[in-house]
N, C-alpha and C positions, 0 to 999 in steps of 0.2 A: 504494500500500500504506500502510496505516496502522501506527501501534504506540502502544500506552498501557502505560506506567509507570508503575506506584504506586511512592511513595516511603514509607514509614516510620522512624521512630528505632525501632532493636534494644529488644529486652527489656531492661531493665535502666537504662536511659540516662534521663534524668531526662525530664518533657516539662510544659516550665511553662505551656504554649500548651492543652495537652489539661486540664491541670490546673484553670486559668483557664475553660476551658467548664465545667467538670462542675461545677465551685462555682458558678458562673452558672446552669449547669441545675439545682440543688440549689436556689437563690435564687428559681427560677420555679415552684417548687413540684413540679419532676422530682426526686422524693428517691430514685426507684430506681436513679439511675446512679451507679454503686459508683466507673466509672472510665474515662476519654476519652484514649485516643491521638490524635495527627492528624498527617494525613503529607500527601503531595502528591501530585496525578497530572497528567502531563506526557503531552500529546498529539503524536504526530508524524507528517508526511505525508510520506511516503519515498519511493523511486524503488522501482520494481517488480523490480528484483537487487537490496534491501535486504533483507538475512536477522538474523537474532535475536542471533547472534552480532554482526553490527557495531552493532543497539542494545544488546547488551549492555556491547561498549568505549566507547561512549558514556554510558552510566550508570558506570562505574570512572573514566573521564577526568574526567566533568564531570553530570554529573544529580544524582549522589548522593554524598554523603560516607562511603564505607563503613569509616570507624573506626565511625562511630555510624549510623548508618544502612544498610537490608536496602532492597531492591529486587527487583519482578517485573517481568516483561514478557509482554504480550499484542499479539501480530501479527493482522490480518485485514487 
């Protein structure tokens, strides 16, 4: 079984990394990008009695920082 994680920083929370592309892509002559988030996605190859609920205590323990950071998860 698999599972992918996207990671993001919450609304609101500064993001100097998305910041830093969209000035870059502004630099390249991309002048229509208003504005760049960027988070992360975390691949996992799990045992086949892995359910959503234990990637999801694995995203609160240790994936993601949820003061500042929202997380999904997608099983197949």
């Amino acid at each position: 079984m698999k599972a992918r994680v996207h990671v993001m920083l919450k609304k609101g929370v500064l993001d100097p990394q998305g910041e830093a592309v969209r000035h870059a892509l502004g630099a390249m002559g991309f002048d229509g990008v208003q504005g760049v988030r960027q988070g992360k996605v975390i691949e996992l190859d799990l045992a086949d009695d892995a359910t959503q609920a234990d990637v999801e205590r694995m995203c609160e323990k240790l994936l993601a920082n949820t003061v500042i950071e929202s997380y999904s998860v997608e099983m197949s």
